[in-house]
BATIVEX-316014 format. One record per atom (N, C-alpha, C): residue in one letter; atom name; x, y, z. Coordinates in pm, whole numbers. Each point is the difference from the previous one (the first is absolute). Example, Ala and Ser with C-alpha at 12.3 -4.5 7.8 and 13.67 -1.06 7.14 Angstrom:
BATIVEX-316014
A	N	1319	-569	780 .
A	CA	-89	119	0 .
A	C	90	120	0 .
S	N	-35	105	-72 .
S	CA	82	119	6 .
S	C	-77	109	73 .
***
This chain:
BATIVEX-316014
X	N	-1495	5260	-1456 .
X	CA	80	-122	5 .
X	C	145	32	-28 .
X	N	77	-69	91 .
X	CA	133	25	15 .
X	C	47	-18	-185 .
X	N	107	85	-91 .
X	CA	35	-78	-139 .
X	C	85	-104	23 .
X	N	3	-65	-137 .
X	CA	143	-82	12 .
X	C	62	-3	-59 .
X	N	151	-9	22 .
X	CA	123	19	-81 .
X	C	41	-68	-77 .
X	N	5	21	-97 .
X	CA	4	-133	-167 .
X	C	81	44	-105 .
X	N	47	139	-25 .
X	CA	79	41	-69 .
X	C	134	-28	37 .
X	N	45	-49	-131 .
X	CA	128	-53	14 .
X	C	54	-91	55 .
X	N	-133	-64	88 .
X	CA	31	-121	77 .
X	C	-69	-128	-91 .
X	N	57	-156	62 .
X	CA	-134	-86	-6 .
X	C	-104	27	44 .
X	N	-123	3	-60 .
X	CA	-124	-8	-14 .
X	C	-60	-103	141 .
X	N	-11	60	179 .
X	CA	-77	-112	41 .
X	C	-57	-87	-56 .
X	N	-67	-106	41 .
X	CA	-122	-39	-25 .
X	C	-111	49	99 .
X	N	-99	-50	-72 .
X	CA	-120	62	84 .
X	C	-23	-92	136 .
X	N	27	-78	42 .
X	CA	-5	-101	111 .
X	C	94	72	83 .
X	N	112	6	-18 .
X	CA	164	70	69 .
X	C	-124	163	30 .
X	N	-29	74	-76 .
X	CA	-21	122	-15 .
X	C	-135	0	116 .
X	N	-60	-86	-14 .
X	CA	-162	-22	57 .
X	C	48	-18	154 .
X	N	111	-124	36 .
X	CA	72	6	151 .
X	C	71	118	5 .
X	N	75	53	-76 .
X	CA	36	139	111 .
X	C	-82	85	22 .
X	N	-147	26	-79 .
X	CA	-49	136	35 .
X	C	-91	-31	99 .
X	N	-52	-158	16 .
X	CA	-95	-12	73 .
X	C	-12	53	169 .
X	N	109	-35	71 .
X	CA	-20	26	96 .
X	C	-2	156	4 .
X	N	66	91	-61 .
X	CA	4	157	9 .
X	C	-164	53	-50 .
X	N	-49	-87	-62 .
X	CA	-147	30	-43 .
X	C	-87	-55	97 .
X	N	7	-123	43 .
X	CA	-75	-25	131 .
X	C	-39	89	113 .
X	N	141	39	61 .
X	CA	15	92	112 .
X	C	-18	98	-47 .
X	N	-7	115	-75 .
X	CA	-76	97	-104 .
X	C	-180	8	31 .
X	N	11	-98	-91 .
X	CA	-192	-61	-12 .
X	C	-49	-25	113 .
X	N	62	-72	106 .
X	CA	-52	-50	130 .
X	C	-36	109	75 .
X	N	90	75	-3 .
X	CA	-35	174	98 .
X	C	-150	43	-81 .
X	N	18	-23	-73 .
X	CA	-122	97	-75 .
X	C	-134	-39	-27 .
X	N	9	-130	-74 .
X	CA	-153	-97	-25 .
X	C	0	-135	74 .
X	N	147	-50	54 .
X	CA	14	-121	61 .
X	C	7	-100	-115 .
X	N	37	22	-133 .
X	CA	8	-80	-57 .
X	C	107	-46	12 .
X	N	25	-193	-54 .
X	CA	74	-44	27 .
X	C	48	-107	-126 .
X	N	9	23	-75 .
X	CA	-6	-51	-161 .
X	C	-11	61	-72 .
X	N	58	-27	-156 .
X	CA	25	55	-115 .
X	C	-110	-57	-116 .
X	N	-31	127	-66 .
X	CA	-141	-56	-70 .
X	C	49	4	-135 .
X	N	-26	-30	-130 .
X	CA	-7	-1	-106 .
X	C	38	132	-67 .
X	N	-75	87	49 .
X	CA	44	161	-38 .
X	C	164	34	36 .
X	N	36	-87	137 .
X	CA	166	41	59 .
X	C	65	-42	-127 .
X	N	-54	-107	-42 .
X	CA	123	-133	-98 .
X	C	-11	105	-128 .
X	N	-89	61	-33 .
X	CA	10	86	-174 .
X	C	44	103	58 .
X	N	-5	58	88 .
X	CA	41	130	8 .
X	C	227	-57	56 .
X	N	-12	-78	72 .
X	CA	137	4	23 .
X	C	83	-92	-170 .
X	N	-119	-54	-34 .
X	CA	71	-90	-205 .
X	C	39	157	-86 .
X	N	-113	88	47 .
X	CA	-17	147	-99 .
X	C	147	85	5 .
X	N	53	-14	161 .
X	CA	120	56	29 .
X	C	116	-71	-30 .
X	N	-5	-100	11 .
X	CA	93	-82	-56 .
X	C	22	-8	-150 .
X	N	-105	47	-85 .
X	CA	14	26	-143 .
X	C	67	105	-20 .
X	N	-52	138	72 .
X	CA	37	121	-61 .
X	C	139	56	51 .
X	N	31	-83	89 .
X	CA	166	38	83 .
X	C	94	-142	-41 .
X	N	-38	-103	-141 .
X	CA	117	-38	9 .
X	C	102	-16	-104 .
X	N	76	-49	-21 .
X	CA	202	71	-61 .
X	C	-119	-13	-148 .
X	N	4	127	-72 .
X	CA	-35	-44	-158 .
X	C	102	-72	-56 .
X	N	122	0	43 .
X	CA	36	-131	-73 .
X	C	71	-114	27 .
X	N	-73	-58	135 .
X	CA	-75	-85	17 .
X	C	-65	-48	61 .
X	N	-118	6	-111 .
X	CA	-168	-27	70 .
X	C	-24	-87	19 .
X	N	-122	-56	37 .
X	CA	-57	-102	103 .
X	C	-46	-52	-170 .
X	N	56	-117	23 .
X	CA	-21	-105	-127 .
X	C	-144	-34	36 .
X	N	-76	-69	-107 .
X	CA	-126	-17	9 .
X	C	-50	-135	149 .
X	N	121	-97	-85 .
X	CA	-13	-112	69 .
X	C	0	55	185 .
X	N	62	57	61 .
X	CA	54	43	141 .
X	C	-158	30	56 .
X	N	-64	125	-147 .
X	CA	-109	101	39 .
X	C	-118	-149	27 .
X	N	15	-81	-82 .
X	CA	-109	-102	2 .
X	C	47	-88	105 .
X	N	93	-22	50 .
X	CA	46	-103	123 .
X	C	-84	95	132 .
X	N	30	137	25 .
X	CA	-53	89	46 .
X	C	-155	-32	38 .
X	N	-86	47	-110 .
X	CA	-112	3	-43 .
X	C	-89	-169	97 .
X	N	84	-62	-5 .
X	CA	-38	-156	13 .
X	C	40	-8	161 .
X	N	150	25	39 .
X	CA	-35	17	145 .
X	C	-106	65	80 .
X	N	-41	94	-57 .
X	CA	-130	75	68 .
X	C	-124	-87	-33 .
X	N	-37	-46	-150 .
X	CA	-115	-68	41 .
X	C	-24	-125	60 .
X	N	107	-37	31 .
X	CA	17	-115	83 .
X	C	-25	2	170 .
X	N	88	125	16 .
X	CA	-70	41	161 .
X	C	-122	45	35 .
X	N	-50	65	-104 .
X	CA	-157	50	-17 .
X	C	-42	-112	-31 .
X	N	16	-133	-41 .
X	CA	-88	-59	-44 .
X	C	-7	-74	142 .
X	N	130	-56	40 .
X	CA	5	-54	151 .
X	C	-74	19	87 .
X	N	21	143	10 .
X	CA	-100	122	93 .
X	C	-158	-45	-4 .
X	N	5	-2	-131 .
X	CA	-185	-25	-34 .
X	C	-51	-110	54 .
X	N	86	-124	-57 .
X	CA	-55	-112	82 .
X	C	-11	-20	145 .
X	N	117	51	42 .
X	CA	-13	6	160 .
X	C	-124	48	55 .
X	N	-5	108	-71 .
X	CA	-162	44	83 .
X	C	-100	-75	-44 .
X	N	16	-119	-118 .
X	CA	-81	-56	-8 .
X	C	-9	-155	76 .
X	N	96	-41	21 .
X	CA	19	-78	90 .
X	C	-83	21	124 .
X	N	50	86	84 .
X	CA	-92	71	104 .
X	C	-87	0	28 .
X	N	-109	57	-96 .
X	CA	-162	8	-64 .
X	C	-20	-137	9 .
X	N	67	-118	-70 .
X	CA	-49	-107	14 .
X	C	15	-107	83 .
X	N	83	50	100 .
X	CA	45	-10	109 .
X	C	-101	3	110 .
X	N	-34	119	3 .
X	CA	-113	65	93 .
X	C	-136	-74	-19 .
X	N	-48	-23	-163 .
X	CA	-60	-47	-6 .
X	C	-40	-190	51 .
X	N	122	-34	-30 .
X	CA	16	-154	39 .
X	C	21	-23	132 .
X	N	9	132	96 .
X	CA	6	-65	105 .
X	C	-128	41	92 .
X	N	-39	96	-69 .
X	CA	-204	15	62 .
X	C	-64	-109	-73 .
X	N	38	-57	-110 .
X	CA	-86	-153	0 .
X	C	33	-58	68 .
X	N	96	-67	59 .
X	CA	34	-60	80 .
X	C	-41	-22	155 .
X	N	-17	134	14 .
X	CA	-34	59	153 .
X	C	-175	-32	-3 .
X	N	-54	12	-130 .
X	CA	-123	-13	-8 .
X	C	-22	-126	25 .
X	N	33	-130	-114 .
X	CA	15	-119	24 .
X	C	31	-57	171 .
X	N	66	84	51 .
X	CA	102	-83	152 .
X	C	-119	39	70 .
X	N	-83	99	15 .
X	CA	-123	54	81 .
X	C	-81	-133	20 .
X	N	-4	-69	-123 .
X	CA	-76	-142	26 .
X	C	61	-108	93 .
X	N	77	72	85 .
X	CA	75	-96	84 .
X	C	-16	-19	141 .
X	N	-52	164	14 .
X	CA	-48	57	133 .
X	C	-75	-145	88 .
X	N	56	-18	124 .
X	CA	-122	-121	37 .
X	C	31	-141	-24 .
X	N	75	-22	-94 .
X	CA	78	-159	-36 .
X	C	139	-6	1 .
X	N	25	-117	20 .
X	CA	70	-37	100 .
X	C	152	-58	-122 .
X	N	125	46	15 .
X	CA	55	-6	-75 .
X	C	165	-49	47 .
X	N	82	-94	-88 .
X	CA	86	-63	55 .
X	C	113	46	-56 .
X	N	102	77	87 .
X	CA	152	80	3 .
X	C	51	-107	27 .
X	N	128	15	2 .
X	CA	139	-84	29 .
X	C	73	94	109 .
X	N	-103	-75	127 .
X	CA	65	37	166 .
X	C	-58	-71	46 .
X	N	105	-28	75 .
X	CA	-64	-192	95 .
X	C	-20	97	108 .
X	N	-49	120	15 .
X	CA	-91	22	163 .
X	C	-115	57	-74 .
X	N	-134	-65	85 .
X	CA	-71	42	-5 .
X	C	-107	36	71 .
X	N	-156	87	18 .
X	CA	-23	32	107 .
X	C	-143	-49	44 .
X	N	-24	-15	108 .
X	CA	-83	-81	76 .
X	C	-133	51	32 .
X	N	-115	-29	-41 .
X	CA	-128	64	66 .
X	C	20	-74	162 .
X	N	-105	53	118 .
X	CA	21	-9	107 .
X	C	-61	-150	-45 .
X	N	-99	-63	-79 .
X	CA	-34	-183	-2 .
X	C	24	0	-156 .
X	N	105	33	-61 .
X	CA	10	-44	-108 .
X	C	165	-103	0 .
X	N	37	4	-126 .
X	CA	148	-84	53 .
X	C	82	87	-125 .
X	N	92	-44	-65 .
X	CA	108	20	-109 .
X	C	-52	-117	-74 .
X	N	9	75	-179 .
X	CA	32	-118	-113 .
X	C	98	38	-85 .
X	N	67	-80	-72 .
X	CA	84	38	-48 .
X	C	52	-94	-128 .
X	N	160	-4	-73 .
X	CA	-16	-83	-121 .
X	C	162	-19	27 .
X	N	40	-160	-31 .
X	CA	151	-19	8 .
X	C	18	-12	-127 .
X	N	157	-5	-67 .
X	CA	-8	-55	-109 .
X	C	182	-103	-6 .
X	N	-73	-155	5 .
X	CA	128	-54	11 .
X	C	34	-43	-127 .
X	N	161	-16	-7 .
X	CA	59	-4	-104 .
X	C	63	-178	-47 .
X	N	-73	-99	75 .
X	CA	-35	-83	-24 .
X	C	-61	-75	153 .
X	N	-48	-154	-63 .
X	CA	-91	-21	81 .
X	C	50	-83	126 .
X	N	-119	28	147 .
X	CA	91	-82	142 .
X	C	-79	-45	45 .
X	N	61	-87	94 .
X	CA	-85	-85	78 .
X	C	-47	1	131 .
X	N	59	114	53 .
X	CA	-19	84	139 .
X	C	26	179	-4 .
X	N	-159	61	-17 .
X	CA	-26	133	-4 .
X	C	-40	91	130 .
X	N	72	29	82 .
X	CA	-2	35	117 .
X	C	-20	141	-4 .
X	N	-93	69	61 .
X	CA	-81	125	29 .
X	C	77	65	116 .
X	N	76	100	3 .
X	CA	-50	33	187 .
X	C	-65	198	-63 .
X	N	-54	10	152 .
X	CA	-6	143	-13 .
X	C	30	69	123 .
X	N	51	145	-18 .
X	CA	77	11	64 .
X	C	-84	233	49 .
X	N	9	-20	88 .
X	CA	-87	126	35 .
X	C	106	148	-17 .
X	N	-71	100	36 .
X	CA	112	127	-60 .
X	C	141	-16	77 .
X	N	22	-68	121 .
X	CA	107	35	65 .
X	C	74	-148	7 .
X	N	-43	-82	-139 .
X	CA	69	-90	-6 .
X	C	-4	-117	52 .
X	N	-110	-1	71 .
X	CA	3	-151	125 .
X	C	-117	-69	-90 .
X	N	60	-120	-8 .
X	CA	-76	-136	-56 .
X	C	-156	-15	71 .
X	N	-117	9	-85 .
X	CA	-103	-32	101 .
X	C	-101	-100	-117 .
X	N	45	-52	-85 .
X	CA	-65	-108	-35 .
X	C	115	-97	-131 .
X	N	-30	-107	-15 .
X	CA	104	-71	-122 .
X	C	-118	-156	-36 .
X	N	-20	15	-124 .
X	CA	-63	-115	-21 .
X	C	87	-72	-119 .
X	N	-39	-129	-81 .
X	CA	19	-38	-108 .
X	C	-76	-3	-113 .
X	N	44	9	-85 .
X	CA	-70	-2	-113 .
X	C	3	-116	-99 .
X	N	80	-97	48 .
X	CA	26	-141	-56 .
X	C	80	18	-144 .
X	N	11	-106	-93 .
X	CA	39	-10	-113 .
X	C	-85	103	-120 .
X	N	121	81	-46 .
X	CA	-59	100	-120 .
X	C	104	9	-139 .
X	N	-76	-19	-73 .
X	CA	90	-27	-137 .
X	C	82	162	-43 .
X	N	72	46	-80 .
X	CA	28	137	-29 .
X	C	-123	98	-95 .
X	N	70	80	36 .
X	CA	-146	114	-26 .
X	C	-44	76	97 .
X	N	-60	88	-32 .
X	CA	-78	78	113 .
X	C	-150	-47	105 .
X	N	15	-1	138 .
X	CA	-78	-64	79 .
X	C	-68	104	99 .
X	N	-141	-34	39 .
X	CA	-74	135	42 .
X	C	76	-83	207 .
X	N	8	133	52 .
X	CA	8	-36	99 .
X	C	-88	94	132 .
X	N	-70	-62	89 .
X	CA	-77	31	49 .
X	C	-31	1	161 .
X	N	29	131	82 .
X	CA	-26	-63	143 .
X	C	-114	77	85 .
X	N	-30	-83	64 .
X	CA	-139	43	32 .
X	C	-29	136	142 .
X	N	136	-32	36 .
X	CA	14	159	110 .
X	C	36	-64	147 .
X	N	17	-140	1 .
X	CA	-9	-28	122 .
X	C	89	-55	11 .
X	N	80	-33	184 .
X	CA	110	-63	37 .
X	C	-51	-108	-15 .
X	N	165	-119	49 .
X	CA	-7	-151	2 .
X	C	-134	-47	89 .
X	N	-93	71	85 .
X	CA	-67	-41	88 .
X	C	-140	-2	-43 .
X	N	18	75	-117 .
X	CA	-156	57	-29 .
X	C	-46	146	10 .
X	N	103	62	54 .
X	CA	-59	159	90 .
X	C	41	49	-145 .
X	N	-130	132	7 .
X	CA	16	77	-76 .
X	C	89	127	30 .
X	N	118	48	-82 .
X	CA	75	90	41 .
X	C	-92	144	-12 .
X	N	137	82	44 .
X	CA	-94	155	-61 .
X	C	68	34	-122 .
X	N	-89	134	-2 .
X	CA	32	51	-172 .
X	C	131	22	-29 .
X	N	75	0	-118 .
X	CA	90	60	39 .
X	C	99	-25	-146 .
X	N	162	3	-13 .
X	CA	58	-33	-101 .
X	C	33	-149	41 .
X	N	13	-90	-99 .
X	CA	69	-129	40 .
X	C	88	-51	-169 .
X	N	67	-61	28 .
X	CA	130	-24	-89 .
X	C	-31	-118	1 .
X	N	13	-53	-187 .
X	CA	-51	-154	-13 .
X	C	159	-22	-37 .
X	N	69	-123	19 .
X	CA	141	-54	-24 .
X	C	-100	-177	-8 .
X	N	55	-23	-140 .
X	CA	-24	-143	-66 .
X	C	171	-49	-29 .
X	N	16	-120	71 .
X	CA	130	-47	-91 .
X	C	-15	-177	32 .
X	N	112	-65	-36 .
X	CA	-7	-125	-31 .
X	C	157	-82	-75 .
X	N	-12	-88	29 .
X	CA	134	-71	-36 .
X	C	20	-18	-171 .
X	N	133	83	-54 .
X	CA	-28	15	-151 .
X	C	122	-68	7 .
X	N	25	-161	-121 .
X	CA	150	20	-3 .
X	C	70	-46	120 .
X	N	1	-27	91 .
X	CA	-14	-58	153 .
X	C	17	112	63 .
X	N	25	164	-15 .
X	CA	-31	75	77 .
X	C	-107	110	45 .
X	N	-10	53	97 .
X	CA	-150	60	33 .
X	C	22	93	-2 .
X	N	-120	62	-173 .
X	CA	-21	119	-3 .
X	C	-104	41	38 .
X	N	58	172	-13 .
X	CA	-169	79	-38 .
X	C	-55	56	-123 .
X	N	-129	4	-37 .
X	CA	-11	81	-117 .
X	C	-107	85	-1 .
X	N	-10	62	-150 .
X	CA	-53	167	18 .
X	C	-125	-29	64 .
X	N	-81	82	60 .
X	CA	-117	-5	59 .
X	C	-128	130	-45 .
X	N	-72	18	-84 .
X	CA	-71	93	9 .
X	C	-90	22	43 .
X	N	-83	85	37 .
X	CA	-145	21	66 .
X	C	-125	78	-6 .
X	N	-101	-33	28 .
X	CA	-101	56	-47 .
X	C	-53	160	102 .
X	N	-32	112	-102 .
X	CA	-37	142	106 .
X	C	-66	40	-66 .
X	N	-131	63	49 .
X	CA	-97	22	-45 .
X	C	24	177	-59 .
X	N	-56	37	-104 .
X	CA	62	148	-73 .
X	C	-116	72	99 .
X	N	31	101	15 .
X	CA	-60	148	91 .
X	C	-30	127	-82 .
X	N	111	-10	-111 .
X	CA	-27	123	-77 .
X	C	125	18	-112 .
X	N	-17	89	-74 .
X	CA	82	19	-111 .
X	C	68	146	-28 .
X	N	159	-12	-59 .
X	CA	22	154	41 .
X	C	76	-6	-175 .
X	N	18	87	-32 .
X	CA	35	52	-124 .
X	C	188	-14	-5 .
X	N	8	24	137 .
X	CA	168	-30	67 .
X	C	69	192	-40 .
X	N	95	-29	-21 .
X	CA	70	92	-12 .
X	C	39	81	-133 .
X	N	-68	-20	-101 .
X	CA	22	101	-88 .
X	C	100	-84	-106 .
X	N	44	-165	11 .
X	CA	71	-39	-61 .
X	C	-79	-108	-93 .
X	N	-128	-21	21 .
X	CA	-12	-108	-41 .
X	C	-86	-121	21 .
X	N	18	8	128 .
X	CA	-23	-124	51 .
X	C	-103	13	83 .
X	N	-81	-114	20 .
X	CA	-171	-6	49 .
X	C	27	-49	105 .
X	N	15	69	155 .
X	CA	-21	-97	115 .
X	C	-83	-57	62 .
X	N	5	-67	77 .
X	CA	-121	-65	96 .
X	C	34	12	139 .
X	N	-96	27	96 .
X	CA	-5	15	136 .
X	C	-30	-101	4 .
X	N	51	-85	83 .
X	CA	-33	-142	59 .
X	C	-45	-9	160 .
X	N	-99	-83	39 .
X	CA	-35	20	175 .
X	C	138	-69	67 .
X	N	30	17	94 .
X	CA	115	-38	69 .
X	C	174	28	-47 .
X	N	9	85	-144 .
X	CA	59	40	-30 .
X	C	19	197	11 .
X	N	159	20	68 .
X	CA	61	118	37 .
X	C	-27	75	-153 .
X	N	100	-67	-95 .
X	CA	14	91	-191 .
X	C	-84	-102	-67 .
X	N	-78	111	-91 .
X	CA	-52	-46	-113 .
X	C	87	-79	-105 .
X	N	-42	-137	-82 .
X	CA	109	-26	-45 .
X	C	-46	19	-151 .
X	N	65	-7	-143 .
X	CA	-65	1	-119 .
X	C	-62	-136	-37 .
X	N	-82	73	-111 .
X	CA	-57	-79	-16 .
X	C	47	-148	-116 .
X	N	112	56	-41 .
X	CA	57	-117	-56 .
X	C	84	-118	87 .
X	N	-31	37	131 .
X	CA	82	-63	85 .
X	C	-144	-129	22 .
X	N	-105	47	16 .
X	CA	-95	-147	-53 .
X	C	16	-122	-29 .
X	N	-28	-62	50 .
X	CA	26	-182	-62 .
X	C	-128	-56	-54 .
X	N	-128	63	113 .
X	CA	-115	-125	-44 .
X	C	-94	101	79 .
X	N	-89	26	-69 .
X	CA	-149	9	76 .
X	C	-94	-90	28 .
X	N	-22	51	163 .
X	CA	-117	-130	44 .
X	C	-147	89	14 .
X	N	-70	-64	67 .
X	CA	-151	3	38 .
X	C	19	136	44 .
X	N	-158	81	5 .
X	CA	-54	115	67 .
X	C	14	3	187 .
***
């Protein structure tokens, strides 16, 4: 280990002393074991040099040596938890993943007003108005945007309302499978809004995600898995 120069000078501290040697010890260590951090043995052996090389007269007052002493167990202690964080980390999110497995097969409601179509099934979905109207107008609207059905839903007080279409145009015909976009709005205030729309997709499978955390879900008619806190409501099998 490189020494350090303390005679006759101020006395680094061990923090100041710990940033300059680190990177020259990194790139050192890295060639050799690939290590990439400073262990407990670095901190006494670089405190040991710092004792025996500095001005005898004047030494490292007690108080400095104990300010010292305390920065290190503070990063070691940091250190510790972090990896314990992690551990319980890892752990909380394989319960999770375990728990979401019970999802496989039922049918579960995101916040995306498109949703996707069995070849005789329709879209359901959930509005939530922010107070109550007297004309609730439906349309739906297919992937490329063209209007192919609009009903009413009459007078609805505020709150959240299930909304429901059965797959078919104004005529009766059953469409094909496919994505379709629910848009609910209505006269708020004397002008005509829209509001949020969510919808129901049945889960396919469960992924652990990416190493951060988070529990996804494969959804049928959905491109990305979305998390699982993105959930609103579970329905039926």
């Amino acid at each position: 280990m490189t020494g350090i120069k303390g005679t006759g000078q101020s006395p680094l501290s061990y923090i100041d002393q710990l940033k300059s040697m680190q990177e020259k010890k990194l790139q050192s260590e890295q060639k050799v074991t690939g290590q990439q951090e400073l262990k407990q043995e670095d901190f006494l052996s670089l405190l040991t040099k710092q004792m025996s090389q500095q001005d005898p007269f004047k030494p490292v007052g007690n108080d400095q040596m104990i300010a010292q002493m305390a920065s290190f167990a503070t990063v070691d202690g940091i250190s510790k938890m972090n990896e314990q964080f992690g551990g319980l980390n890892a752990a909380m999110t394989s319960n999770q993943a375990l728990q979401a497995s019970s999802l496989v097969g039922r049918d579960v409601l995101v916040p995306n007003p498109t949703g996707s179509k069995s070849a005789e099934g329709g879209v359901a979905g959930m509005v939530k108005l922010p107070q109550s109207l007297n004309n609730l107008i439906v349309r739906v609207e297919n992937a490329t945007g063209e209007l192919v059905r609009s009903f009413d839903l009459g007078s609805k007080p505020a709150g959240d309302h299930r909304v429901a279409w059965d797959g078919k145009d104004d005529r009766g015909n059953m469409l094909p499978a496919g994505k379709y976009q629910l848009k609910v709005s209505g006269l708020a205030d004397g002008k005509n809004s829209e509001f949020d729309v969510s919808t129901y997709a049945n889960v396919n499978s469960v992924l652990l995600g990416n190493g951060d955390g988070n529990v996804m879900l494969n959804l049928a008619g959905f491109e990305s898995p979305i998390k699982l806190a993105e959930v609103l409501e579970v329905g039926k099998a």
